[in-house]
C-alpha positions as CSV (number, residue, x, y, z in Angstrom):
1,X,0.0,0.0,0.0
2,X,3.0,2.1,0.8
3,X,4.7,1.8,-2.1
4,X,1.8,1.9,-4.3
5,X,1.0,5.3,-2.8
6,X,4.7,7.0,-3.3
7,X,4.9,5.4,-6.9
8,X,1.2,6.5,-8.0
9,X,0.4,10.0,-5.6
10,X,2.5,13.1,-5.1
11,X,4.9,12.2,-1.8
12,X,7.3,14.2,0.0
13,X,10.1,12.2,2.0
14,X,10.1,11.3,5.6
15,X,11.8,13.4,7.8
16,X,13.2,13.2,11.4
17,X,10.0,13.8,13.0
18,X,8.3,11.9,15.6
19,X,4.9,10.4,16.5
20,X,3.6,11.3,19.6
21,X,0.7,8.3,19.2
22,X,0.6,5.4,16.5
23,X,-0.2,1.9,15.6
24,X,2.1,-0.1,14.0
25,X,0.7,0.8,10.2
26,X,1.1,4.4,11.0
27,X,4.4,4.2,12.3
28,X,5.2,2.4,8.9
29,X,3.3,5.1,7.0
30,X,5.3,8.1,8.2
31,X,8.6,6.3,8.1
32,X,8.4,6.4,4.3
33,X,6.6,9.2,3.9
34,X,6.7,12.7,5.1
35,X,3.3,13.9,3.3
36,X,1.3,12.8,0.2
37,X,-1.3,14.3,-1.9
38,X,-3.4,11.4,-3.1
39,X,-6.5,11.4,-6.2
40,X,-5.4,14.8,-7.5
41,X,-5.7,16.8,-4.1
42,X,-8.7,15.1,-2.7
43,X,-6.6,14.0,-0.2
44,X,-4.2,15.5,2.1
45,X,-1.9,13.4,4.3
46,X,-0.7,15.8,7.0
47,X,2.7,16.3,8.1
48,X,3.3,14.7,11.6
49,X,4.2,18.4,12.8
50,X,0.5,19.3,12.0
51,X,-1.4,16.5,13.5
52,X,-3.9,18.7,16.2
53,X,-5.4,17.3,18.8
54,X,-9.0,17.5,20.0
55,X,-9.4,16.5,23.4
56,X,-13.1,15.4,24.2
57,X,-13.7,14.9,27.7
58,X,-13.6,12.3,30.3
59,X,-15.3,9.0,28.6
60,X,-14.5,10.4,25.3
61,X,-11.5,9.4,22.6
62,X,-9.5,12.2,21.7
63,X,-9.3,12.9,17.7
64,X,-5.9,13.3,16.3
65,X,-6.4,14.1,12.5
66,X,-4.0,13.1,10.0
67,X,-5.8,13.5,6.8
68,X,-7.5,16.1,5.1
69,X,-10.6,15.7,2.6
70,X,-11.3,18.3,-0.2
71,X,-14.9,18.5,1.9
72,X,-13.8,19.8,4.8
73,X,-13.3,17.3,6.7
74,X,-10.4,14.9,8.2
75,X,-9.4,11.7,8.5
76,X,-8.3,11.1,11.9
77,X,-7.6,8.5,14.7
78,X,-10.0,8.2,17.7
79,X,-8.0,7.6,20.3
80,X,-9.4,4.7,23.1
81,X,-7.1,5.1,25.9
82,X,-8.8,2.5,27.9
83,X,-8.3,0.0,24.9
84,X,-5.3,2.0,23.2
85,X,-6.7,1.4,19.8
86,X,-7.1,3.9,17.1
87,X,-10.4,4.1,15.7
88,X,-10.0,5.5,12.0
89,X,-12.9,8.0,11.3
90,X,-13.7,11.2,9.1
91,X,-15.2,14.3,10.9
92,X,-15.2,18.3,10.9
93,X,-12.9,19.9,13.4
94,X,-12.5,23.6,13.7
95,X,-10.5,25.9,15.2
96,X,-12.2,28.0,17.4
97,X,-11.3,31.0,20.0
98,X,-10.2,30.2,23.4
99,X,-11.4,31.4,26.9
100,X,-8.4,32.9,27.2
101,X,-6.5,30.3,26.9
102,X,-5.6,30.9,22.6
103,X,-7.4,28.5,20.1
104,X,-8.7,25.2,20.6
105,X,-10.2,22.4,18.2
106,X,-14.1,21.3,18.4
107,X,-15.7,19.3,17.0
108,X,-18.6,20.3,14.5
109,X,-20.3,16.8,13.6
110,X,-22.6,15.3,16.5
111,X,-20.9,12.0,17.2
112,X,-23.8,10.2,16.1
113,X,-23.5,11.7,12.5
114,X,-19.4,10.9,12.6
115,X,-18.6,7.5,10.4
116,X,-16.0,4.8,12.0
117,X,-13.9,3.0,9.2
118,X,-12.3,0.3,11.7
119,X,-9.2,0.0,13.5
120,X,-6.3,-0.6,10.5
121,X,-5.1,2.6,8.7
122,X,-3.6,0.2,6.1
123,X,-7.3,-1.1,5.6
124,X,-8.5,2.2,5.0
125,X,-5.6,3.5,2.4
126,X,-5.9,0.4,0.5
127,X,-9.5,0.5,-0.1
128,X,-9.3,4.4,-1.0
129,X,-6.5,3.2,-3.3
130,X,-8.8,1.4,-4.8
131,X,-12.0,3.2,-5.2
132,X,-10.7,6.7,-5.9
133,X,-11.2,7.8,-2.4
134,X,-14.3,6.2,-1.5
135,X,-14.1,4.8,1.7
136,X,-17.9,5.0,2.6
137,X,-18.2,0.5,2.1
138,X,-15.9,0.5,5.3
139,X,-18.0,2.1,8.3
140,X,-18.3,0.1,10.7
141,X,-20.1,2.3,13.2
142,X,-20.5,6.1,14.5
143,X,-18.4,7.9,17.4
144,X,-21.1,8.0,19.5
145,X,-20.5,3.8,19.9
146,X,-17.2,4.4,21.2
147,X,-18.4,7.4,23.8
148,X,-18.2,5.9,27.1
149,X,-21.0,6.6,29.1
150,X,-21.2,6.6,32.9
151,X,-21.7,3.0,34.2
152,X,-25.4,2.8,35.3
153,X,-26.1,2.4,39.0
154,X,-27.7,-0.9,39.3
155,X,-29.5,-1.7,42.7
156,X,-28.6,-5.1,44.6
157,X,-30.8,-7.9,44.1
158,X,-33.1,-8.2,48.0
159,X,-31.5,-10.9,50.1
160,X,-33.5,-13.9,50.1
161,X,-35.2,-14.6,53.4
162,X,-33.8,-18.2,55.0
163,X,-36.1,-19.4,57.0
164,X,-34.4,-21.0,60.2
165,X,-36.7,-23.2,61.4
């Protein structure tokens, strides 16, 4: 997949930088390549210096994007801390003022409206690679799924009564 990305897409050589997160196909990605344009712009594939960041709150993955889409939108890597698995999905995330504190990412998709495309970057390149880009045939859920929510308080059965007789 690698290969057939540098030899068919625009690619700019890995440099020295390093991953802060990855899985193992990720880590391969950016080890051969620093950036790509892939089916004629469409696609972006971010340098690792401008990966951001959106951090979503207790019970929620944080989004690290890593590709952008001519829509608007990015392919990025829900992060599942309690599993640490990256779940590949494609969102909008804008920059947005600060309380003070300088910019900061949100999210502009409800995570019900947010596709997941699985857990293997290489699974996802491979089958844009072959559609043209079209990676809708891959969801395999929404963000929402991977929200945790609060675990439900869930009374104690009643102790059965013994009769001692």
């Amino acid at each position: 997949m690698i290969d057939r990305i540098v030899r068919d897409h625009h690619t700019i050589e890995a440099g020295d930088e390093r991953l802060f997160f990855a899985s193992a196909d990720l880590a391969a990605l950016y080890r051969r390549i620093g950036s790509a344009t892939l089916f004629d712009g469409a696609w972006r594939l971010r340098p690792i210096t401008e990966h951001a960041r959106l951090h979503r709150g207790p019970g929620r993955p944080s989004i690290i994007t890593v590709i952008d889409l001519a829509d608007g939108r990015s392919i990025g890597a829900a992060v599942d801390d309690s599993t640490q698995t990256l779940h590949w999905l494609a969102c909008h995330i804008e920059q947005a003022d600060g309380s003070g504190s300088g910019p900061h990412l949100i999210l502009r998709d409800h995570p019900v409206d947010v596709p997941l495309y699985g857990t293997s970057l290489t699974m996802l390149l491979t089958a844009a690679l072959e559609t043209g880009g079209d990676i809708n045939h891959l969801e395999t859920g929404r963000l929402d799924q991977l929200d945790r929510q609060p675990p439900a308080v869930t009374p104690l059965p009643a102790c059965p009564t013994i009769d001692a007789r």
